[in-house]
Backbone as CSV, one residue per row, in Angstrom:
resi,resn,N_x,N_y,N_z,CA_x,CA_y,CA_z,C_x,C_y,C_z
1,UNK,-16.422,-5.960,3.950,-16.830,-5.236,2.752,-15.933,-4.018,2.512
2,UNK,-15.417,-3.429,3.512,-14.709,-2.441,3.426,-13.046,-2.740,3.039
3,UNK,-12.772,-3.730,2.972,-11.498,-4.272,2.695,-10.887,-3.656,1.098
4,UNK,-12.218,-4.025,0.530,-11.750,-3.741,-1.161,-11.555,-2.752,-1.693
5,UNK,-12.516,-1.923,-1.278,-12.207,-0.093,-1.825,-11.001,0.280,-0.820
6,UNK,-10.910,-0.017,0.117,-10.136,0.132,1.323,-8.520,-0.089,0.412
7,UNK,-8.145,-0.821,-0.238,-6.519,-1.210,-0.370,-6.866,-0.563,-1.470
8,UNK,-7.601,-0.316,-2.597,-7.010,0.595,-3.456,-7.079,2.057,-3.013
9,UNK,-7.344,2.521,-2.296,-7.519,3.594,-2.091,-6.136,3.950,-1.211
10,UNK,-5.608,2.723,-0.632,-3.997,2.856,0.030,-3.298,2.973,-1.144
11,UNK,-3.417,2.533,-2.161,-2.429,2.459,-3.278,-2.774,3.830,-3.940
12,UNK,-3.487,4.608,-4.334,-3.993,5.544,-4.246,-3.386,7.097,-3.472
13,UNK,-3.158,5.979,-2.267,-2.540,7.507,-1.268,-1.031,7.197,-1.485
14,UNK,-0.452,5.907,-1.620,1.092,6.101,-1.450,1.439,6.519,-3.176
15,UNK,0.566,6.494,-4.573,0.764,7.421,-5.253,1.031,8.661,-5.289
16,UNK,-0.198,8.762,-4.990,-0.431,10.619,-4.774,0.482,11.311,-3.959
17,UNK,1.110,10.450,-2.756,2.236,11.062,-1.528,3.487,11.188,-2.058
18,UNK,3.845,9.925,-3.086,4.975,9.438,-3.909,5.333,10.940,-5.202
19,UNK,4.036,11.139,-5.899,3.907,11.601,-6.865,4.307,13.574,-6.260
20,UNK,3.463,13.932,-5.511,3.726,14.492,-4.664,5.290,15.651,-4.201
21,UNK,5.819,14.448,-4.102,7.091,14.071,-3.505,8.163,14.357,-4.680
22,UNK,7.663,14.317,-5.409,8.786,14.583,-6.727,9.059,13.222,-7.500
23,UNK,8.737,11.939,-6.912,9.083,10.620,-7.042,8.160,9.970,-8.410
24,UNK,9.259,9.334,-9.416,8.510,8.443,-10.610,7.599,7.632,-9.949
25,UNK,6.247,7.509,-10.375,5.629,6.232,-10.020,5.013,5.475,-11.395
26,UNK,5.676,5.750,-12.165,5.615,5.114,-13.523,6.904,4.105,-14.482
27,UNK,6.742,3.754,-15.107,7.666,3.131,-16.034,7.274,3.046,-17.311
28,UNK,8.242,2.820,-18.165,8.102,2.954,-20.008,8.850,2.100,-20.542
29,UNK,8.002,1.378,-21.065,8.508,0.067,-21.888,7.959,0.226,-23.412
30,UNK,9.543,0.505,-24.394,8.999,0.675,-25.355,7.874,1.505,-26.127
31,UNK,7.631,2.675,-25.112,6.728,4.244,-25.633,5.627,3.790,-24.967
32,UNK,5.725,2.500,-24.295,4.160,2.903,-23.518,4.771,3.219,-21.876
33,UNK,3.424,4.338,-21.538,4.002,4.474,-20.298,2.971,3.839,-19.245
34,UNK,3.109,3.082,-17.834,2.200,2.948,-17.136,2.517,2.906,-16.102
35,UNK,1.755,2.916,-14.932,2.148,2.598,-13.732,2.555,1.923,-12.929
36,UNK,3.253,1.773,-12.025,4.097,0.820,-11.069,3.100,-0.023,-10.208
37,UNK,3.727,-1.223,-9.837,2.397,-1.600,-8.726,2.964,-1.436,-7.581
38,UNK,1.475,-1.154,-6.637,2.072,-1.170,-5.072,3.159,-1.690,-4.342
39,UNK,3.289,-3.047,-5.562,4.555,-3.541,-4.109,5.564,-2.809,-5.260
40,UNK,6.092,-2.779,-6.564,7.328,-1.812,-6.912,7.113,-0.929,-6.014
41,UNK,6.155,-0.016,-5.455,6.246,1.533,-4.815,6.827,0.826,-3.558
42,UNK,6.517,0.094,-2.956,6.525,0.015,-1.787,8.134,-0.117,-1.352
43,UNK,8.957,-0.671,-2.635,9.890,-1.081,-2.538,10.979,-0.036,-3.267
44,UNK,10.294,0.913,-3.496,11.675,2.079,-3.951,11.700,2.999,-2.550
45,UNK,13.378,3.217,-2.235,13.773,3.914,-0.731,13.023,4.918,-0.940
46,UNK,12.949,6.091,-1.812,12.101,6.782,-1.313,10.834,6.717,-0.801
47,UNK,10.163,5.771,-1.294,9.352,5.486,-0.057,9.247,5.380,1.248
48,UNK,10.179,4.532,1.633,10.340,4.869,3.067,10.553,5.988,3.556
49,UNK,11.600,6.823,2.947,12.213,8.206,3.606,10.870,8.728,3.538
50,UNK,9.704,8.872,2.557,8.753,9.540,2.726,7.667,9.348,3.981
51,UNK,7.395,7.861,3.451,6.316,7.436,4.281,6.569,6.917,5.686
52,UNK,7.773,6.668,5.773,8.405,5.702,7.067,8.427,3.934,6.704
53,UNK,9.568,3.884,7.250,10.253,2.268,7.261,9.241,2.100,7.927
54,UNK,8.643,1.628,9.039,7.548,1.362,9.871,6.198,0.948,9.140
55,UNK,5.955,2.045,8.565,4.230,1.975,7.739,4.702,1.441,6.351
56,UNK,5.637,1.603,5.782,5.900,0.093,4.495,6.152,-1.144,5.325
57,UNK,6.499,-1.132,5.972,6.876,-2.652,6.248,5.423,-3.120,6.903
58,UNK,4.778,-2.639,7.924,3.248,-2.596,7.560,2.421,-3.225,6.570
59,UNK,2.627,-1.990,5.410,1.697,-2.332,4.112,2.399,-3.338,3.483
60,UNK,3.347,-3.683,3.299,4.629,-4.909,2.576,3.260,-6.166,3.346
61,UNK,3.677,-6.314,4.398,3.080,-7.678,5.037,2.106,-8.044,5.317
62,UNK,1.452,-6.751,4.742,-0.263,-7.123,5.083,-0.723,-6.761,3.518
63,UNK,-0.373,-6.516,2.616,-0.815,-6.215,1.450,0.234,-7.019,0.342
64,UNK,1.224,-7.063,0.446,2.031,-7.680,-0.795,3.053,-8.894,-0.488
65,UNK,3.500,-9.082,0.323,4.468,-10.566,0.753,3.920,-11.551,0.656
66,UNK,4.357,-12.745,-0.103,3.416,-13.837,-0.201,3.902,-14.634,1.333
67,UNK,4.460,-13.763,2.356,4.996,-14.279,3.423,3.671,-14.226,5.027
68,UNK,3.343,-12.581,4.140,1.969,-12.532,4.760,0.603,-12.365,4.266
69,UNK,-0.310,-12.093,4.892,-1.685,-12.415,4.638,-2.071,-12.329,2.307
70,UNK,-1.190,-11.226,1.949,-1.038,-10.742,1.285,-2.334,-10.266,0.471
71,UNK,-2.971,-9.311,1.876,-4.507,-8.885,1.348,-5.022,-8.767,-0.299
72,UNK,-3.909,-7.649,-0.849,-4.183,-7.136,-2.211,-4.360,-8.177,-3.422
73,UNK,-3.284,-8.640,-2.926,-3.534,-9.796,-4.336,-4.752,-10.921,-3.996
74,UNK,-5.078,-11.164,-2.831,-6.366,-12.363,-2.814,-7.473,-11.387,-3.131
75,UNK,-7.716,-9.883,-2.901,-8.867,-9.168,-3.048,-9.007,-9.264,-4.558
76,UNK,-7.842,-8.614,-4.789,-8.332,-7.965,-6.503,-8.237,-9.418,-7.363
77,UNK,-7.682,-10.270,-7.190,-8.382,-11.550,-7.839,-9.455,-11.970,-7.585
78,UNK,-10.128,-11.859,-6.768,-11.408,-12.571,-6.182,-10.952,-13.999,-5.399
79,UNK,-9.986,-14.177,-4.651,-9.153,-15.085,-4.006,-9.635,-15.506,-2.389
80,UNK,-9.998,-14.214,-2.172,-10.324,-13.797,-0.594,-11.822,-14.691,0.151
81,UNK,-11.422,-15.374,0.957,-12.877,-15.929,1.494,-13.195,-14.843,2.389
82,UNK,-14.175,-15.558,3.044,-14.573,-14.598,4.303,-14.261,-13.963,5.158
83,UNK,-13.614,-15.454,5.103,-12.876,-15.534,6.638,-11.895,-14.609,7.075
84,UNK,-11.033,-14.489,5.690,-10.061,-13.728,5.264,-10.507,-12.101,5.770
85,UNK,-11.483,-11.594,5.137,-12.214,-10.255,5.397,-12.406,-10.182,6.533
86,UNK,-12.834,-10.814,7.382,-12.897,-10.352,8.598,-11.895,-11.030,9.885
87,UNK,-10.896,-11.221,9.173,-9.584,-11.648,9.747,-9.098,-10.802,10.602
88,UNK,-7.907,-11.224,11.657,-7.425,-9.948,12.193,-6.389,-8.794,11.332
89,UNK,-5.958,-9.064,10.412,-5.303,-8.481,9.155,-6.210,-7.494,8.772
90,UNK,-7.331,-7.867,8.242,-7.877,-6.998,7.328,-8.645,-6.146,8.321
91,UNK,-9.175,-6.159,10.210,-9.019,-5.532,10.654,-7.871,-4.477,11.120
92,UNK,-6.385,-4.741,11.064,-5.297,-4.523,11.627,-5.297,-3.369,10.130
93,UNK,-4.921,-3.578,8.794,-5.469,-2.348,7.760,-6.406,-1.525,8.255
94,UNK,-7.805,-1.636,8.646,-8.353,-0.764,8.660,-8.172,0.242,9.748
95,UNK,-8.044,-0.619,10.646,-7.076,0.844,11.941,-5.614,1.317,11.523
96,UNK,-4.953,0.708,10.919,-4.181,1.931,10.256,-3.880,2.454,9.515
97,UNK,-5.255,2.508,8.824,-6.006,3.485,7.512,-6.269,4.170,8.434
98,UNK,-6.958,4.376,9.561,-8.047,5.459,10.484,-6.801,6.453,11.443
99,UNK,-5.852,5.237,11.229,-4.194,6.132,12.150,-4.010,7.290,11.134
100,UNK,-3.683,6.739,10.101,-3.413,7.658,8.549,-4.041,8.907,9.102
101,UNK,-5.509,8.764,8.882,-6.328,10.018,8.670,-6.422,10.872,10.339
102,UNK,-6.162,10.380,10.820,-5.999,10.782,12.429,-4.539,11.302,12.391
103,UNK,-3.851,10.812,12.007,-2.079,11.439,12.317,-1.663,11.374,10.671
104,UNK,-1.976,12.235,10.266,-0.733,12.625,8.767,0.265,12.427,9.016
105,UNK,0.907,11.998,8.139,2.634,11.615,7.847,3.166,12.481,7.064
106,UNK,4.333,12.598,7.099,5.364,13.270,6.439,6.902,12.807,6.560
107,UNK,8.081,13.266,5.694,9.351,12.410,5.874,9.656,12.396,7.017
108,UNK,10.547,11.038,7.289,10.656,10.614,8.499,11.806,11.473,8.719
109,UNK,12.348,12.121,9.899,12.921,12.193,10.888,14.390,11.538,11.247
110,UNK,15.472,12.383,10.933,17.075,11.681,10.728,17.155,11.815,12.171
């Protein structure tokens, strides 16, 4: 149950860290402006330099690669069985959501 509020609320924080940061997390097509999705964020370098190569490649394979589990997109469609939710994935997110809030991040370290 905690899976669903759980990944937007990651997308949520790598905004706000992104935004933060000095970093666009938007785009404009033709005067409208809107927001990027998680995997665009995930995939502009500053991200990494911010958040760490480590914890995107993380969220990449457990939230957006159709290589892995690719939590986000089976949640927010309604895609996700059970089984899925209480998978070792969608446990493996929630401990390092709880790392997050236990150890803050900041740019990585040359």
């Amino acid at each position: 149950m905690a899976a669903h509020p759980l990944i937007s609320q990651i997308e949520h924080y790598i905004r706000v860290t992104l935004k933060n940061n000095q970093v666009m997390t938007t785009i404009s097509d033709e005067g409208i402006e809107s927001e990027k999705g998680i995997g665009a964020l995930l995939k502009l370098p500053e991200t990494k330099h911010i958040l760490g190569k480590d914890l995107v490649f993380e969220f990449q394979a457990l939230l957006t690669e159709n290589s892995g589990p690719n939590l986000r997109h089976d949640l927010s469609h309604g895609l996700a069985e059970y089984q899925k939710l209480i998978s070792s994935y969608s446990i493996y997110l929630w401990w390092l959501c709880l790392k997050l809030i236990l150890n803050p991040i900041g740019p990585e370290k040359k």
